[in-house]
C-alpha positions in Angstrom: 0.0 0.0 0.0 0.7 3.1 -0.3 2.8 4.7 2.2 0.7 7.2 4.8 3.4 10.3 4.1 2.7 9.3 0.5 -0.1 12.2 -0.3 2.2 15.0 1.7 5.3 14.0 -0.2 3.7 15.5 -3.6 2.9 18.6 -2.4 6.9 18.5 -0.8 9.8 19.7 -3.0 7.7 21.9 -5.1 9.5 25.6 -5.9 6.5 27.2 -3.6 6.2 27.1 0.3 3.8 29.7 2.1 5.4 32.5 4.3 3.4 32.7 7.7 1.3 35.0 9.2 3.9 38.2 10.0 6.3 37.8 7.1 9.0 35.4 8.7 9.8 32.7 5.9 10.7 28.9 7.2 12.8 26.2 5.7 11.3 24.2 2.8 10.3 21.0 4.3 12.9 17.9 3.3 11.6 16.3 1.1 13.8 12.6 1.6 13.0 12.6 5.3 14.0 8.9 5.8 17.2 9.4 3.7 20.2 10.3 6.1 22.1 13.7 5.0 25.0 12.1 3.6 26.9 11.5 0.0 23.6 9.6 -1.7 21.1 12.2 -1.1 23.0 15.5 -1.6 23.9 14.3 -4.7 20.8 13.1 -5.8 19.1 16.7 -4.4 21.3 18.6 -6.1 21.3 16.9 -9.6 17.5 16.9 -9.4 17.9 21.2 -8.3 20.5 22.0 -12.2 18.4 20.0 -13.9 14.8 21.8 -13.0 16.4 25.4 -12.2 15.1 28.4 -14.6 18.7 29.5 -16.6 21.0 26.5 -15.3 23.1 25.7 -17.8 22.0 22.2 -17.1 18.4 23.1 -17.5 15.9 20.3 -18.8 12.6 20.9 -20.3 10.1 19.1 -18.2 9.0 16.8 -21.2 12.8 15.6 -21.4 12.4 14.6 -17.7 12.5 10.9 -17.5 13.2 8.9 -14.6 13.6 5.2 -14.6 13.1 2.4 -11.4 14.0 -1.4 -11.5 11.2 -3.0 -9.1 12.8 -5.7 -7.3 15.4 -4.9 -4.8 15.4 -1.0 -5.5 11.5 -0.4 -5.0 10.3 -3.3 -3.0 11.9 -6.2 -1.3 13.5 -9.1 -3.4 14.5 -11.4 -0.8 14.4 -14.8 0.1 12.7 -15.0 -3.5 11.4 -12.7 -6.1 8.3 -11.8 -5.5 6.7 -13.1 -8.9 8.2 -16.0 -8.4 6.8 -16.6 -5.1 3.3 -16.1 -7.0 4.1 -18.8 -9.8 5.0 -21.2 -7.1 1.8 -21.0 -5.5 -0.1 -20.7 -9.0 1.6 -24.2 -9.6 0.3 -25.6 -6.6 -3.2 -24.4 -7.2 -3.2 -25.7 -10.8 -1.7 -28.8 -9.8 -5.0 -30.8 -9.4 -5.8 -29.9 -13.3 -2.4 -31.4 -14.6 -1.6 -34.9 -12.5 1.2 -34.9 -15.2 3.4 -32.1 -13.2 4.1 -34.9 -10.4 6.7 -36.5 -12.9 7.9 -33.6 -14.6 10.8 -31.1 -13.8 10.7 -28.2 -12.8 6.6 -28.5 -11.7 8.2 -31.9 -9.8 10.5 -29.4 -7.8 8.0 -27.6 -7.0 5.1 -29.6 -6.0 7.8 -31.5 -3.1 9.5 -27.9 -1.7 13.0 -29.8 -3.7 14.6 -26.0 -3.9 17.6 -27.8 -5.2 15.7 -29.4 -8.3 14.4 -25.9 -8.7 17.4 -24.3 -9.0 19.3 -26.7 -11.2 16.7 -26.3 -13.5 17.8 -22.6 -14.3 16.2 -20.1 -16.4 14.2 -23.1 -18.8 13.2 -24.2 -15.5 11.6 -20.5 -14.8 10.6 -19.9 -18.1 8.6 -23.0 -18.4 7.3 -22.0 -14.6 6.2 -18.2 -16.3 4.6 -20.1 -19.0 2.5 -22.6 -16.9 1.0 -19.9 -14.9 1.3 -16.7 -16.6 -0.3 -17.6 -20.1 -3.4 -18.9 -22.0 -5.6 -16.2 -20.5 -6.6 -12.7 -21.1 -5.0 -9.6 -19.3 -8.3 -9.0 -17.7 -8.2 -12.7 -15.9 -4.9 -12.6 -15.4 -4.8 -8.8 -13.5 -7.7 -10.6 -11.2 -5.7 -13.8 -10.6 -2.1 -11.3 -9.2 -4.7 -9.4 -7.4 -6.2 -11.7 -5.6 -3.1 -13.6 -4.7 -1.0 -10.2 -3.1 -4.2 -9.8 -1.1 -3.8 -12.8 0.8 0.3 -13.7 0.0 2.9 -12.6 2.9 6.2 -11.8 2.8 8.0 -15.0 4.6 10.0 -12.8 6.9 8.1 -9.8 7.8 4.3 -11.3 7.6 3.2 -8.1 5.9 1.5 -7.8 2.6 4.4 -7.9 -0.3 3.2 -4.4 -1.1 3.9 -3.2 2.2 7.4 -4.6 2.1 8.3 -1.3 -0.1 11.1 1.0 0.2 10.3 4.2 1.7 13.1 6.0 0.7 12.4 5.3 -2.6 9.0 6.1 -2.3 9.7 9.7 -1.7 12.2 9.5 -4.3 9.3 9.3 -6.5 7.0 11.8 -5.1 10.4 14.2 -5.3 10.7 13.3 -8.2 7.4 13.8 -9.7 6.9 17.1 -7.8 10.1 18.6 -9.8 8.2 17.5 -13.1 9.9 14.5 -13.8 7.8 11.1 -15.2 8.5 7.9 -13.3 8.8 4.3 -14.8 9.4 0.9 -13.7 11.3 -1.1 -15.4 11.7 -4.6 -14.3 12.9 -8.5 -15.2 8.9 -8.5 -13.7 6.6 -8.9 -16.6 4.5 -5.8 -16.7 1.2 -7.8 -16.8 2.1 -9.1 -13.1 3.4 -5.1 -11.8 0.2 -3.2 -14.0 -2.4 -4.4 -11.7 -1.0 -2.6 -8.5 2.2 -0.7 -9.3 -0.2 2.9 -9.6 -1.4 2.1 -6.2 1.5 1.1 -4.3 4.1 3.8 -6.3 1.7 6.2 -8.1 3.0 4.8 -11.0 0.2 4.0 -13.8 0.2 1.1 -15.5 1.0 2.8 -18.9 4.5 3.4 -17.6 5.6 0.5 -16.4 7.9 -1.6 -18.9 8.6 -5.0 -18.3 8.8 -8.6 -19.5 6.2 -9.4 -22.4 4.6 -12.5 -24.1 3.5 -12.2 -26.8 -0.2 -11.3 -27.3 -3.3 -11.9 -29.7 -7.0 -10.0 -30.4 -9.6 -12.0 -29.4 -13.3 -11.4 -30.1 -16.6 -13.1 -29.5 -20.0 -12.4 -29.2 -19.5 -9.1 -29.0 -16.9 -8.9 -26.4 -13.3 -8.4 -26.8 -9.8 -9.1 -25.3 -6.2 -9.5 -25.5 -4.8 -13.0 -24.8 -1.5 -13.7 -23.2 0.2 -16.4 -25.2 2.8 -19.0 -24.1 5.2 -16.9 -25.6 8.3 -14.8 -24.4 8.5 -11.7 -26.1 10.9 -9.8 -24.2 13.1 -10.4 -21.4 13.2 -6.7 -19.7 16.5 -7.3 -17.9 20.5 -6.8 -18.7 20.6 -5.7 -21.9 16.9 -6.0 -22.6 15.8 -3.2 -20.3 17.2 -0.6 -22.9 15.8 -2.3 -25.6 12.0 -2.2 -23.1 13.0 1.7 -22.8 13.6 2.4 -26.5 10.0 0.6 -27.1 7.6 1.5 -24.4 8.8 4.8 -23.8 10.9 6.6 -26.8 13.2 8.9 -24.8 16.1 8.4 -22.9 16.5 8.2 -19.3 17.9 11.1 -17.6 17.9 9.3 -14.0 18.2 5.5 -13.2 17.4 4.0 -10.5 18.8 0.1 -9.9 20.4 -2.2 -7.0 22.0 -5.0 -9.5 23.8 -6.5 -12.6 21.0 -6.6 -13.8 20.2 -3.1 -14.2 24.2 -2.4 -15.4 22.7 -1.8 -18.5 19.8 0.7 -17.9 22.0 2.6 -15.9 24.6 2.5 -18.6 22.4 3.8 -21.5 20.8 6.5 -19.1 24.5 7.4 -17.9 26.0 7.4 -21.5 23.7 10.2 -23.0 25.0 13.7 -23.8 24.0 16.0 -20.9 23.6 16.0 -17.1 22.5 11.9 -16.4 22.3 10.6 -13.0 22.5 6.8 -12.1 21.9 5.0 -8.4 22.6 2.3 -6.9 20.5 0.6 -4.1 23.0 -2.1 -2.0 21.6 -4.3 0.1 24.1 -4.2 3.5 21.5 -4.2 6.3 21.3 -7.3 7.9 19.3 -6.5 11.2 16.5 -4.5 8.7 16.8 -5.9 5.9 18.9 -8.3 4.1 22.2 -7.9 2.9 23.5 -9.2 -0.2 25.6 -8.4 -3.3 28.4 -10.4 -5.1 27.4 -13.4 -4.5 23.9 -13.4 -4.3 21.5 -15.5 -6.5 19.0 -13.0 -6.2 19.7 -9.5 -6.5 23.7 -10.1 -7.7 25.6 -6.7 -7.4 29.1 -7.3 -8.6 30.2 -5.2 -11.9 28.3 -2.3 -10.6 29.8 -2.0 -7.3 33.6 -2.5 -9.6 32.7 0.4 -11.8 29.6 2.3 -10.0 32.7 5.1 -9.1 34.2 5.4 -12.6 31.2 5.4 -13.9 30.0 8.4 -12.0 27.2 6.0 -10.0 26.1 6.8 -6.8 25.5 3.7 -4.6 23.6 3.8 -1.9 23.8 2.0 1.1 20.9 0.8 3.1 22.6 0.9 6.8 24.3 4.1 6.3 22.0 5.7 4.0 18.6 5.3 4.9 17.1 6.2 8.2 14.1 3.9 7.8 13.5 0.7 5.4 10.0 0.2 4.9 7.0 2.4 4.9 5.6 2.5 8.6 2.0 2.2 6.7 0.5 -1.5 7.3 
């Protein structure tokens, strides 16, 4: 859910603050209260102040104002499991009864006796034919319903809170700042966008239009007078690595001028946004809280942040460190 400093935060960092009664002026209200006042957030405050200021020589137009968010790990939680894949596991289970072939077959086999190890061997075919299994052969409409009604009952193993109240509220107000200096926010994700659309404008203010993600491929269905897109057991795109540009260049046309990420897996999102001519600003999220969080990074299978963290300094990349640079984790909201 949304978090309950959510609303306030919009109307924070705008260029206009009301004097009081007699004159006397006060300090514009911060507007990253749970980010501490070090490296991270003075330089993400002051990019975000050349960029929007009247005469900078690093002035902006509003309409070249893009700002880009990986979901998992940077917005939201991603450990002990990504959160979609949480959702196809128990999608197999409740399909299970309508294919008695899955007992005897990998990886729906792994899955149906808690064998992580099976699961894992069977890599990314393995999760691709996981995505398929439970993610396809229906239309967008069914398929919204279905995430819907599993995030309203799902909780996050660890803290037994709704999976959308495991998100970040540092970033959070990042994207209320964000959007209050004219800036338009998307997520892009290794998440299919079908899975993020249904809740991603509630929980982040972010509508589905601009979130980009994994696709399968899709086909026009009518009958009878109703009509429908159908998700196919297809892969279109794989929205991560090098994909996630090629997501940007389709679903949204411009390039980034801020990235937001916390793995490999975002090295090249931040790299095309960084790359551009002109002021560009990329961030890192690590994961180095253990007694909040989790903390993770080389050698994680989740969430693996090792080329970033090599080349985040040459590269101009702030990195951002949960322990030391956040005040608070997760929005106080449940």
């Amino acid at each position: 859910m949304r978090s309950a400093s959510f609303f306030p935060l919009l109307l924070v960092g705008g260029a206009l603050f009301p004097a009081p009664v007699g004159g006397a002026r006060t300090a514009p209200a911060d507007p990253l209260p749970s980010w501490n006042d070090t490296a991270p957030k003075k330089a993400l405050t002051a990019f975000v102040a050349k960029v929007t200021k009247d005469g900078s020589p690093d002035f902006v137009p509003p309409a070249e104002r893009v700002a880009v968010f990986d979901n998992d790990g940077t917005l939201w939680c991603e450990q002990p499991i990504y959160v979609q894949f949480a959702f196809a596991i128990d999608r197999v289970k409740a399909l299970a009864d309508k294919h008695p072939e899955w007992k005897d077959q990998q990886p729906f086999k792994a899955v149906l006796e808690g064998d992580h190890k099976a699961l894992a061997a069977s890599g990314e075919k393995g999760l691709a034919a996981i995505l398929i299994a439970t993610h396809t052969g229906m239309s967008i409409e069914e398929f919204e319903a279905t995430v819907t009604d599993w995030l309203a009952t799902a909780r996050h193993p660890k803290y037994e809170r709704p999976y959308t109240e495991c998100v970040y509220q540092p970033m959070l107000e990042v994207l209320a700042y964000l959007r209050a200096n004219g800036f338009k926010t998307f997520i892009v994700s290794g998440g299919t966008a079908d899975f993020m659309r249904p809740w991603a404008e509630k929980v982040y203010g972010v509508p589905p239009e601009q979130v980009v993600g994994t696709t399968f491929k899709t086909k026009y269905a009518a009958k009878d007078g109703k009509s429908t897109v159908v998700i196919e057991p297809h892969i279109d795109l794989i929205d991560d690595h090098a994909g996630k540009p090629v997501g940007i260049a389709r679903a949204i046309g411009r390039r980034p001028l801020m990235a937001f990420g916390n793995s490999d897996g975002d090295f090249e999102m931040l790299e095309y946004t960084t790359t551009a001519k002109g002021p560009r600003f990329g961030l890192l999220v690590h994961h180095t809280d253990t007694e909040r969080e989790f903390a993770y990074d080389r050698k994680s299978p989740i969430g693996k942040l090792d080329r970033g963290l090599d080349e985040a300094s040459n590269r101009g990349w702030v990195v951002a460190s949960i322990k030391d640079d956040w005040k608070t984790v997760f929005s106080t909201k449940k």
